[in-house]
Structure formats: C-alpha cells, structure tokens
C-alpha positions in Angstrom: 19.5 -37.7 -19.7 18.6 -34.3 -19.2 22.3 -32.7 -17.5 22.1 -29.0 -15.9 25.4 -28.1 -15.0 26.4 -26.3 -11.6 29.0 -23.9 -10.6 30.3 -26.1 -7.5 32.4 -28.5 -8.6 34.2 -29.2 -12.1 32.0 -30.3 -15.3 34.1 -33.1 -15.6 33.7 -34.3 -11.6 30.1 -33.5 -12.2 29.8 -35.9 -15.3 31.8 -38.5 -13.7 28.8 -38.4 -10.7 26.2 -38.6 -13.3 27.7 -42.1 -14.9 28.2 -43.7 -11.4 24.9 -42.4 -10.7 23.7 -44.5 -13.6 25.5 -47.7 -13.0 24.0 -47.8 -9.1 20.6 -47.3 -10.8 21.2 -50.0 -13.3 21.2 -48.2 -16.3 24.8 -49.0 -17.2 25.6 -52.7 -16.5 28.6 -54.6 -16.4 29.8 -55.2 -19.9 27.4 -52.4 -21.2 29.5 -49.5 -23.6 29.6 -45.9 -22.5 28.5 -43.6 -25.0 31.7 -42.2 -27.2 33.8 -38.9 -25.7 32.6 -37.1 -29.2 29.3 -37.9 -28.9 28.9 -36.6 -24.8 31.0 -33.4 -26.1 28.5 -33.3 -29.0 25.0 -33.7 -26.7 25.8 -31.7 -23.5 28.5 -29.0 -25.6 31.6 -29.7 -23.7 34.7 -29.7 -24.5 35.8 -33.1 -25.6 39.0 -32.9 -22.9 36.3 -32.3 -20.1 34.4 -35.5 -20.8 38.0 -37.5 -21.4 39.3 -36.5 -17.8 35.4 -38.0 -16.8 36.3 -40.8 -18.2 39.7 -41.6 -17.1 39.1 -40.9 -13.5 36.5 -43.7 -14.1 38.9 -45.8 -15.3 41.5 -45.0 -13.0 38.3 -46.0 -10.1 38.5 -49.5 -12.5 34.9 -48.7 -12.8 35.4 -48.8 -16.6 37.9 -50.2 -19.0 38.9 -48.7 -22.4 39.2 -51.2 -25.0 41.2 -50.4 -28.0 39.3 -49.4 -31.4 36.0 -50.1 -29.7 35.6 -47.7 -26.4 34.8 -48.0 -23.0 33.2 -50.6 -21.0 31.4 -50.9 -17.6 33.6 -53.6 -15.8 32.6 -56.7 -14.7 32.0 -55.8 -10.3 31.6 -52.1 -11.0 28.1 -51.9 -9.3 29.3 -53.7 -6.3 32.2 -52.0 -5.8 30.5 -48.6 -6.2 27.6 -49.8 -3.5 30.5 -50.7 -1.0 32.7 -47.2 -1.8 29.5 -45.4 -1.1 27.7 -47.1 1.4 31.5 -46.5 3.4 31.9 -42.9 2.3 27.6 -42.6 3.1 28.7 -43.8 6.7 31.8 -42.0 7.1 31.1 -38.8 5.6 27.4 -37.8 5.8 25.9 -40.1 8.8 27.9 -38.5 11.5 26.2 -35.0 10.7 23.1 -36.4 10.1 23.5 -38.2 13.5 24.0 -34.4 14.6 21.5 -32.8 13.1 19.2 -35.4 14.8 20.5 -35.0 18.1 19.7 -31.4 17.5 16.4 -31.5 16.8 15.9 -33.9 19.9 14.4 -36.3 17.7 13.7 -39.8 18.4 14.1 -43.3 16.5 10.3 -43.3 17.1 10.0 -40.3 15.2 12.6 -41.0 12.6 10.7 -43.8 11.8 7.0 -42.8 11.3 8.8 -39.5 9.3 10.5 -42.6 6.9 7.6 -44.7 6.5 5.2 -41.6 5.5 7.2 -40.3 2.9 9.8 -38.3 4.8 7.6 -36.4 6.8 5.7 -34.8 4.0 
C-alpha cells in the first residue's frame, strides 16, 4: 500500500480512511489482524502515537478490537456496518450537492445515465 500523505486533514484521520478503505474493499476481513502500531510507524515513518490514535478511533467506531498480547482485530460485522455508516453519510452529506450540481448543469436522468454506462462520460 503505497500511502502519500496530504496537508488537509491529520495523518492519523487520514490512516484511519485508508484501513476502512481496505475493509469495504475486502482486503481486511472480519477476524483478519491489523498490521502492529510499530510496524505502520516503521513502513510509512510516523510517529508511533499517530498511528495509535488511528487505531483507537477504529476501535472506539467498534470496527476493530484489541486483544491483549496478540493485537488488533477486524470485528466480526465491521464491513456491514461501515457499508450502512457510509452509504448514510454518502446520502446525507455528498448527494444533496451532487443533486445541485446536476440541477445546475440542467442535466437529465437520460443523460446521467448514458454518462454512467460509458465510463463517466469519458
């Protein structure tokens, strides 16, 4: 996982993106281990803190649970509990402007459509 950092928002935040990222994807499962905080700070060059707060703001989300002596863990549900958060926030958050933007533009569900199935309009 190739990880170039950006100036708007905090590392931590940014890391914490990354691994939900990866468990809507599939690459971390239920059950599957997180890589250790040492060896994130080690790869990417952060300080070990950094990737700690990550991690505890994924466990506070009960996304991932720390088990003692051996690490964290993806729980059990994660994925679909992460689908309906962002599907929700998705609907909440970014549709409305996007419903704006399209109204805008005077664009049609016609339109949208033939844009979607060729590629995005591309």
């Amino acid at each position: 996982m190739s990880i170039a950092w950006n100036d708007n928002s905090p590392i931590y935040r940014q890391l914490k993106e990354r691994v939900v990222g990866m468990m809507l994807d599939g690459a971390l499962k239920p059950g599957d281990a997180l890589p250790s905080v040492r060896q994130i700070a080690a790869e990417y060059q952060l300080n070990p803190i950094t990737v700690s707060r990550a991690y505890q703001e994924l466990v506070d989300d009960a996304l991932v649970e720390k088990r003692r002596g051996l690490g964290m863990y993806v729980t059990d549900g994660a994925p679909e509990k992460l689908l309906a958060s962002e599907r929700e926030r998705f609907l909440s958050d970014e549709w409305p402007a996007m419903v704006e933007r399209i109204r805008q533009l005077g664009l049609n569900i016609d339109q949208l459509l033939s844009a979607a199935s060729n590629g995005g309009g591309k």
